[in-house]
NUDOVEX-787874 format. One record per residue (C-alpha): x, y, z; chain; residue number from 1; residue in one letter. Coordinates in Angstrom, 3 decimals. Layout:
[[X,Y,Z],'A',NUM,'A']
...
END
This chain:
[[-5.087,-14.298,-11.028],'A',1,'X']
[[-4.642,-12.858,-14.560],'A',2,'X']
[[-1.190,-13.820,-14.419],'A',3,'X']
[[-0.420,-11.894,-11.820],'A',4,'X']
[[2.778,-12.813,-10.031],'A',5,'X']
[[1.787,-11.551,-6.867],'A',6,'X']
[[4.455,-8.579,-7.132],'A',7,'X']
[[4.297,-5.963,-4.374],'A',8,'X']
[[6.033,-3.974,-7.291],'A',9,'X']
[[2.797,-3.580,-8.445],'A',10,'X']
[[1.308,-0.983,-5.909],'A',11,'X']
[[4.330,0.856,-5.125],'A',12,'X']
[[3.838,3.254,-7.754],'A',13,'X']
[[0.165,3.700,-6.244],'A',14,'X']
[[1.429,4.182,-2.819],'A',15,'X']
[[3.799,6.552,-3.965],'A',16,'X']
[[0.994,9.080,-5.639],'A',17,'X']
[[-0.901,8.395,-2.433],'A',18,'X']
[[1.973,9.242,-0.165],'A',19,'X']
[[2.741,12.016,-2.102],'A',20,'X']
[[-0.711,13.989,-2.199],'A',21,'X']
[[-0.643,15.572,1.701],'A',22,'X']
[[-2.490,18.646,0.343],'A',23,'X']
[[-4.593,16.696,-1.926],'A',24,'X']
[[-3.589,19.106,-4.683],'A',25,'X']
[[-2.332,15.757,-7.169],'A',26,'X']
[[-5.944,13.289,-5.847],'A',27,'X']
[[-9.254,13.519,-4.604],'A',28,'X']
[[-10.424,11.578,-1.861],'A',29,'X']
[[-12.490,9.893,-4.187],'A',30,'X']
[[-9.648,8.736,-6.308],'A',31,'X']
[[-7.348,7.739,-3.008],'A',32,'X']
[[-10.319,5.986,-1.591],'A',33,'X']
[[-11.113,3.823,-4.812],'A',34,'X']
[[-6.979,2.988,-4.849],'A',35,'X']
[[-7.206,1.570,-1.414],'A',36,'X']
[[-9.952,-0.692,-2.102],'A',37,'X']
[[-8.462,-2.064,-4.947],'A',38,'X']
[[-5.380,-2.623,-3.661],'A',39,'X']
[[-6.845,-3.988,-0.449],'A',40,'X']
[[-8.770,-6.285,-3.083],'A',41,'X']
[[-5.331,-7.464,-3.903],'A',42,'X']
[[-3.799,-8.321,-0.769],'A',43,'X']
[[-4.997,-11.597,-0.781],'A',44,'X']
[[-2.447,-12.500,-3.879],'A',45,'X']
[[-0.103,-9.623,-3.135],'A',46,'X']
[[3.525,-11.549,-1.449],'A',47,'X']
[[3.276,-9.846,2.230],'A',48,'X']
[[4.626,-10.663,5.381],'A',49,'X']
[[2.903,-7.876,7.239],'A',50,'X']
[[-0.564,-8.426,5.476],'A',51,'X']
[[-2.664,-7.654,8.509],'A',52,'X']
[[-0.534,-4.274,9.624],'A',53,'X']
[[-1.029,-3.494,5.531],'A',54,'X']
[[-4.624,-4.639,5.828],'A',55,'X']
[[-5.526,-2.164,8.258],'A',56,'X']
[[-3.503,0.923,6.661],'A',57,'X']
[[-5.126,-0.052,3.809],'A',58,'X']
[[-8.668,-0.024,5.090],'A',59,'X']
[[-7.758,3.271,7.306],'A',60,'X']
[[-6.874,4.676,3.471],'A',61,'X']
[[-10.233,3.462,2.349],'A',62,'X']
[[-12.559,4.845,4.648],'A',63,'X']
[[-14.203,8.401,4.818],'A',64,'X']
[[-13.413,11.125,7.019],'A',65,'X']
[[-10.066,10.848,6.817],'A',66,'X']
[[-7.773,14.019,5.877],'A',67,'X']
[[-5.201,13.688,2.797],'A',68,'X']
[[-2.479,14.114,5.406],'A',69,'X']
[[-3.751,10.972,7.203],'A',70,'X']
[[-4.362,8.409,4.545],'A',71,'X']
[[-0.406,9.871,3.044],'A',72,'X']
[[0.919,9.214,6.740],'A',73,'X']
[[-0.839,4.892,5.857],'A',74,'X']
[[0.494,5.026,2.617],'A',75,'X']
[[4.063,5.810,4.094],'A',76,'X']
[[4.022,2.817,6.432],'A',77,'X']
[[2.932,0.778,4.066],'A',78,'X']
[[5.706,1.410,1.600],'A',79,'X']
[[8.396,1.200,4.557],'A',80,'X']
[[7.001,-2.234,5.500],'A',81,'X']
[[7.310,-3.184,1.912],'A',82,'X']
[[10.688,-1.819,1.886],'A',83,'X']
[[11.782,-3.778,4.783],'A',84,'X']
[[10.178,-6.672,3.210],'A',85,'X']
[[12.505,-6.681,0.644],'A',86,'X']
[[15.764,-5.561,2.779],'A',87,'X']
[[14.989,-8.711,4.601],'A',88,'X']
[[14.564,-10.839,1.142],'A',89,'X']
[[18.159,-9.813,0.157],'A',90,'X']
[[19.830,-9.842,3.749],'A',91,'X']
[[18.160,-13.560,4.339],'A',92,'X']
[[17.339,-14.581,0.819],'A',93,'X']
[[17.131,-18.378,2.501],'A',94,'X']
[[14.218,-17.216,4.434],'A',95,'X']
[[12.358,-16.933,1.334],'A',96,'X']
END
């Protein structure tokens, strides 16, 4: 797609801004909402093991109603599930 490797590198820095805004003081829910979707868009290219845990945190992150602590708590898990993705990609880089 695009040239698009398929790099989880790619959302991190999205994650990060999402994980980050517990108050909401940095983004709206509009703006954390419309991230979601488009990374959840993605996930069908994106290189994840966990795609259906990721999936749902992603939707969760997506939907309405949801407080800015709640949708930082998915973003969290996501990024640690990423980040054990990629301890497990240099402990058993055969596996890959």
């Amino acid at each position: 797609m695009f040239g698009f490797d398929g790099s989880t590198k790619a959302i991190i820095h999205f994650l990060q801004q999402i994980k980050d805004n517990k108050e909401g003081d940095k983004l709206t829910h509009r703006e954390v909402r419309a991230y979601g979707r488009l990374i959840l868009n993605l996930l069908p290219v994106l290189h994840i093991d966990d795609e259906e845990q990721v999936k749902v945190l992603l939707a969760a992150i997506s939907s309405s109603g949801l407080p800015h602590y709640d949708r930082s708590f998915a973003a969290e898990q996501i990024l640690k599930l990423l980040e054990e993705q990629e301890q497990c990609k240099l402990n058993c880089p055969d596996r890959f």
